[in-house]
C-alpha positions, 0 to 999 in steps of 0.5 A, spaced: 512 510 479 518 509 483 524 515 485 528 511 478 521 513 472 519 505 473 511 504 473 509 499 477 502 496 476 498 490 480 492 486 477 486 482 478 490 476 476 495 477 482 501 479 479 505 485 479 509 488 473 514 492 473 515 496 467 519 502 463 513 507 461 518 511 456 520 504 452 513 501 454 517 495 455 515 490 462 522 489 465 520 484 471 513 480 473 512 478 480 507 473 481 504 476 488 498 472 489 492 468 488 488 473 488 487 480 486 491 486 488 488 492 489 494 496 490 500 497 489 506 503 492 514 503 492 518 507 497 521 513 496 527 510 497 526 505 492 527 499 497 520 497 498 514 494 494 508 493 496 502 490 494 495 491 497 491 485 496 484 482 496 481 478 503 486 483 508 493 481 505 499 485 505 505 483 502 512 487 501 519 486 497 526 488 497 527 491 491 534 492 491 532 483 491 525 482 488 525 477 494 519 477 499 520 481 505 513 480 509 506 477 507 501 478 512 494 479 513 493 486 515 485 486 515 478 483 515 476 486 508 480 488 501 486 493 502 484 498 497 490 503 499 497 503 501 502 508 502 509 509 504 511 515 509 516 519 506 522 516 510 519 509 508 520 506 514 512 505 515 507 502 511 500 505 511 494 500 509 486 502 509 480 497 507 473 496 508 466 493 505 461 495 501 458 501 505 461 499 513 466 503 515 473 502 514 480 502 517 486 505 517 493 502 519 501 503 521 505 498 520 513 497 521 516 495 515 522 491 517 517 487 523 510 489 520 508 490 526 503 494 526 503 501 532 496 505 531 489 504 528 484 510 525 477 509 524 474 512 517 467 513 516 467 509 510 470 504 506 477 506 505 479 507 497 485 512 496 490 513 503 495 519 502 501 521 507 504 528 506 511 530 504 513 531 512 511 525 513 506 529 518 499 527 516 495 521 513 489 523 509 484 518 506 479 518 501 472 515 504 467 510 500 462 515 504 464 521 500 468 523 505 475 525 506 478 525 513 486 528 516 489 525 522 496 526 524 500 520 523 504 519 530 510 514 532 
């Protein structure tokens, strides 16, 4: 959900869709990709869209243009998990296969640079970041949960 009530979904068939949930009316449709989407989050702000995608790639929109902001290949397997820190100047992304590993990572969302990697256990499935922009936890395909402070 964003700040404003809309919902955005991604889809298998590389779309996103925006959309008022009150009127269940869709209100834009982004065509993302050639595959699927994994994940998708918006800034708290409402500036940013961004969309985790099968085979490692990433992509961001400028909402207040719908234009594409960044698109980059981010990991070496699927995205499962995006989120934005509260100040949504960072985007944090996690992936993995089928029972490997998995890894966690912090990118600038104007560059997309990215400034700092974390190892998970498992396959990285659900990613959160706190309310004071703190702490990132994420949700392990090994059943795990694990916590880390988020540096800068």
């Amino acid at each position: 959900f964003a700040a404003d009530g809309t919902l955005v979904s991604g889809s298998s068939d590389g779309t996103l869709k925006v959309w008022d949930p009150a009127e269940g009316k869709l209100l834009k449709t982004i065509e993302a990709t050639d595959a699927e989407v994994r994940c998708v989050a918006v800034s708290k702000d409402q500036r940013w869209l961004a969309a985790g995608i099968r085979y490692g790639q990433i992509k961001i929109w400028d909402m207040t243009t719908w234009k594409e902001h960044l698109s980059f290949k981010g990991h070496e397997s699927d995205v499962w998990s995006i989120a934005f820190t509260p100040d949504s100047t960072t985007l944090v992304s996690g992936n993995g296969d089928w029972n490997r590993p998995g890894h966690i990572k912090m990118w600038d969302v104007k560059s997309g640079k990215m400034f700092d990697s974390l190892q998970h256990t498992g396959e990285v499935l659900s990613l959160s970041v706190s309310s004071d922009g703190k702490y990132i936890t994420a949700g392990g395909g090994d059943k795990s949960i694990r916590t880390w402070e988020l540096k800068r």
